[in-house]
C-alpha positions in Angstrom: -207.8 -189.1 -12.1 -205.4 -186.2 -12.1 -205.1 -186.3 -8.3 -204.1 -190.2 -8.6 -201.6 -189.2 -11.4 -200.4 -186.1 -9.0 -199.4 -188.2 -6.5 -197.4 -190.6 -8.6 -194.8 -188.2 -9.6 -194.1 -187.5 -5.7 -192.3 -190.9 -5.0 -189.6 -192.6 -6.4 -191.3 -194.6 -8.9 -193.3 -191.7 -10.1 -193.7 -190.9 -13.3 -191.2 -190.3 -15.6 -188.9 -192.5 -14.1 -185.4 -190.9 -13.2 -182.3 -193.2 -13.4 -180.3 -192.5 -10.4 -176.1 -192.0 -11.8 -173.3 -192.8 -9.1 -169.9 -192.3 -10.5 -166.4 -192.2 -8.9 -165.4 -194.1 -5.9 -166.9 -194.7 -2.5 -165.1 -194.0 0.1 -165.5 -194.9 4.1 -164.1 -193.1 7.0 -162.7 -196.5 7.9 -160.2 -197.1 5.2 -159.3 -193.2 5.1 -158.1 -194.5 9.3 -155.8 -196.8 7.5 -153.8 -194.7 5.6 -150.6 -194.1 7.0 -147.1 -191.3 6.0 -145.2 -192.6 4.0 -147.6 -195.7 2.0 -146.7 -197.2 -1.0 -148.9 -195.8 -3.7 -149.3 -199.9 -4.3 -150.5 -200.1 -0.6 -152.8 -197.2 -0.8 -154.6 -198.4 -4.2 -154.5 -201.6 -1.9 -156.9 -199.5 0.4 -158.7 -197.2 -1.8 -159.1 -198.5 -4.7 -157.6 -197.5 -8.3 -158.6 -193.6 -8.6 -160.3 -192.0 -10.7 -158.5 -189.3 -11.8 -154.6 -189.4 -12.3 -153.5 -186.3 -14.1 -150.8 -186.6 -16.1 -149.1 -182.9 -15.3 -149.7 -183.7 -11.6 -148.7 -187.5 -11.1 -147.9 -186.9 -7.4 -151.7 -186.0 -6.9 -154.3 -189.1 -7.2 -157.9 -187.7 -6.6 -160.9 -189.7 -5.5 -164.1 -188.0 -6.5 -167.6 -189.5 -6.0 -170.9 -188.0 -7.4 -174.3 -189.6 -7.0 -177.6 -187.9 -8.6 -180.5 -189.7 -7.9 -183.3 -190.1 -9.6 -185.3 -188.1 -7.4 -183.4 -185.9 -4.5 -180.2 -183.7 -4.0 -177.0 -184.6 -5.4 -174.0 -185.6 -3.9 -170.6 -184.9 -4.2 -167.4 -185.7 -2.1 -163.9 -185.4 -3.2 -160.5 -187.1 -1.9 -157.0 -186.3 -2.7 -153.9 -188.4 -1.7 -150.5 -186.7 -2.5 -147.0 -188.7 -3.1 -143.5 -187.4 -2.9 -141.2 -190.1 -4.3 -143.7 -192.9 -4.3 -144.5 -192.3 -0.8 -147.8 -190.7 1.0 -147.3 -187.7 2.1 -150.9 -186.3 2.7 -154.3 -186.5 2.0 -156.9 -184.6 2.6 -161.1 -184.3 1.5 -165.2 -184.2 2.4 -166.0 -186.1 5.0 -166.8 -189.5 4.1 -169.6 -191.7 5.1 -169.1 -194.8 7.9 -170.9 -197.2 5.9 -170.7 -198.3 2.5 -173.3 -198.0 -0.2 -175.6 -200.8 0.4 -176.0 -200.7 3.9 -178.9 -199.1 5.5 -178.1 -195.3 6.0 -179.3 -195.8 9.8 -176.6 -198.5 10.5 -173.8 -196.1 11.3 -171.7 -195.7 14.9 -174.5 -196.9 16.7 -174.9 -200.2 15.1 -171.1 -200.7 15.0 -170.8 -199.7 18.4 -173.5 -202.2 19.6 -171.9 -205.1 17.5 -168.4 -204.5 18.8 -170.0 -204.6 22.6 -171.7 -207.8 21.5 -168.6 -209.2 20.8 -166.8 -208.1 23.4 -169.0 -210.0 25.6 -168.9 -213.5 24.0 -165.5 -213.5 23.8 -164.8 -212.8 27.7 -167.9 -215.4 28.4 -165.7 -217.8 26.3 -162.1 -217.7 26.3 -159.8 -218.6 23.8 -160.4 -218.5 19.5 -162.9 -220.4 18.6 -164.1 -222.2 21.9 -167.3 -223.2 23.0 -168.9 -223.7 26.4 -169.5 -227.5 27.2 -172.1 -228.6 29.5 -169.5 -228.9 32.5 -168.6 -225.0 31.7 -165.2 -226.2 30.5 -163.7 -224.7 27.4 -164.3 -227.1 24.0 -161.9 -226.1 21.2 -162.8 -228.2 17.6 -160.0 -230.5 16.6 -159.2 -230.5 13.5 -158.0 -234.1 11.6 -156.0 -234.0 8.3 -155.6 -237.4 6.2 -152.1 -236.9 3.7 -150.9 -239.3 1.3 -147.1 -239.7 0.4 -146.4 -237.9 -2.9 -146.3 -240.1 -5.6 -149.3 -242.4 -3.9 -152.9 -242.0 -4.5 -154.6 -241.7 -1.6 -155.8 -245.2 -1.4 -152.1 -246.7 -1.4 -151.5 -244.0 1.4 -154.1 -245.3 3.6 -152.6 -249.2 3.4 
């Protein structure tokens, strides 16, 4: 009985349960490629999110910390800091953040992406033009779209008539 309560406490549902604690925001390595001198600090919340921190004796200085202890594990820390000279991005710098975001698997990173961006590379040179499909003669078949309107003032049966 001891060995089967032993081996329990080695997973993550063992025994006392640990509540894993994620503060702060979650950055990607893709939205860190968007920022750009010289950003509103409306456009770079826009991308980042609202941070975290916003001292009041440094309000050129937004910092984006993230801290995750899990239940069971090591902790996790990362910190990002965007600076502003007259409203406008100057710099940034920080850890380097992860290529996925939280929910996705950890082993979907440049790989997976790369793959999928190939994929779709090739279906859109087999198929030319937004939106198209192959028809059986192998001519292009782009989806017409129809759009009924009514004259304002008119319900839409008296537009009809």
């Amino acid at each position: 009985m001891a060995l089967g309560l032993a081996g329990c406490g080695s997973t993550n549902w063992g025994f006392p349960y640990r509540a894993t604690i994620q503060q702060g925001n979650w950055i990607t390595t893709e939205q860190v490629a968007k920022l750009e001198t010289g950003m509103t600090r409306d456009q770079v919340r826009f991308i980042l999110g609202t941070p975290t921190l916003q001292d009041i004796f440094h309000a050129e200085r937004w910092d984006y910390p993230y801290y995750n202890q899990p239940g069971y594990g090591q902790d996790e820390l990362r910190k990002f800091t965007v600076w502003f000279e007259n409203d406008r991005l100057t710099r940034w710098t920080g850890d380097e953040q992860p290529d996925r975001q939280p929910f996705q698997k950890a082993d979907s990173g440049k790989e997976a992406i790369q793959s999928v961006d190939a994929e779709r590379a090739a279906q859109q040179s087999a198929s030319p033009g937004l939106g198209s499909s192959a028809s059986p003669s192998g001519q292009s078949v782009v989806p017409q779209a129809t759009i009924e309107t009514a004259p304002i003032g008119t319900s839409s049966q008296e537009g009809r008539k």
